[in-house]
C-alpha positions in Angstrom: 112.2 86.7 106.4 115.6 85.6 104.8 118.9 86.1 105.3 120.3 87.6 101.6 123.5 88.6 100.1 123.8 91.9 97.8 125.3 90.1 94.4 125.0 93.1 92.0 123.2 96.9 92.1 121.2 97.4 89.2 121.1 101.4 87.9 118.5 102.9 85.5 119.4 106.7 84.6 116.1 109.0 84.4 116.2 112.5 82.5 112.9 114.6 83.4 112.0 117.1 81.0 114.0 120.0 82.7 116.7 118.3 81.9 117.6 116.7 85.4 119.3 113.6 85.5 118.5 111.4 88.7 120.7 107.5 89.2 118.4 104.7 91.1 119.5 101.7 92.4 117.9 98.6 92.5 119.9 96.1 94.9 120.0 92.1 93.6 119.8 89.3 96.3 121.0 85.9 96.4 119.3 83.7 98.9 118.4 80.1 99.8 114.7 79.3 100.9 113.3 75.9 101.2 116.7 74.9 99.7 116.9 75.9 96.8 119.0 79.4 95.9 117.1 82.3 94.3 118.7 85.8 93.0 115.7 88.3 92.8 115.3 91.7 93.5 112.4 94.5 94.8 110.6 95.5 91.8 110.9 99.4 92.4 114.3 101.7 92.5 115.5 103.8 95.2 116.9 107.5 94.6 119.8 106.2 97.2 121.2 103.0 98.7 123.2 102.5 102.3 124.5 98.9 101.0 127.0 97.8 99.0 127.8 94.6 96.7 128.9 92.1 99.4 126.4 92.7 102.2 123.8 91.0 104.2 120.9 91.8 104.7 117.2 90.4 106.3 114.9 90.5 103.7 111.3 89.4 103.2 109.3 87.1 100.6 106.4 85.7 99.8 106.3 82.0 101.1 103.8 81.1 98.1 106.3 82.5 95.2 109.6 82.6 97.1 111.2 84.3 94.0 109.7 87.2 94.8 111.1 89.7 97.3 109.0 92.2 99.2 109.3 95.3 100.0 109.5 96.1 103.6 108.2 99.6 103.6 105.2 99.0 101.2 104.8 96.3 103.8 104.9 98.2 106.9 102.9 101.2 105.3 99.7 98.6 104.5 100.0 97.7 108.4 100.2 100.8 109.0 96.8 102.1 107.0 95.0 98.8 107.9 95.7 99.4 111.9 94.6 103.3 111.5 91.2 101.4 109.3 90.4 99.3 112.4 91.3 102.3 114.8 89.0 104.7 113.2 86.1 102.0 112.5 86.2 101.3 116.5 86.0 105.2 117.5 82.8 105.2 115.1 81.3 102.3 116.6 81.7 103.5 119.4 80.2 106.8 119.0 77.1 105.2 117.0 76.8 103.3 120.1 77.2 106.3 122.5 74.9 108.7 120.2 71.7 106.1 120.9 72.0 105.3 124.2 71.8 109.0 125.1 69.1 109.3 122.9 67.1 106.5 123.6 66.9 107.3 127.6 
């Protein structure tokens, strides 16, 4: 996690083939890790944005390649899928281990 200011909002205009025209924003952030500055952004677009040029924001990166910023949700989503992994591998060990103990008395 770093501390990061909002330096510029990238837009990209889409058209789909109905012929309905969405905006997404892409927020750029300037930040200092290890010290040394970096000005990155997320790789995807968002159909809306709460922040504005000038703000501050926690953001997170990758230690390893500190010019790359992560994104939070895809982040908490994977912690999200892995803890419901471990959760449901548990329940079936445990029911394996239920299933021959019954049967084996």
């Amino acid at each position: 996690m770093v501390e990061a200011e909002i330096i510029d909002i990238m837009t990209r205009e889409t058209t789909d083939s109905d012929g309905y025209t969405a905006l997404y924003y892409k927020p750029v952030f300037r930040y200092y890790y290890d010290e040394h500055e970096y000005i990155s952004s997320e790789i995807i677009y968002y159909p809306s944005i709460k922040y504005q040029k000038g703000d501050t924001l926690t953001i997170y990166i990758n230690p390893e390649f500190p010019d790359k910023v992560l994104n939070k949700k895809i982040r908490t989503k994977s912690y999200i899928a892995f803890g419901t992994l471990c959760i449901l591998f548990s329940i079936l060990i445990i029911a394996i281990n239920l299933f021959f103990s019954y049967h084996s008395s």
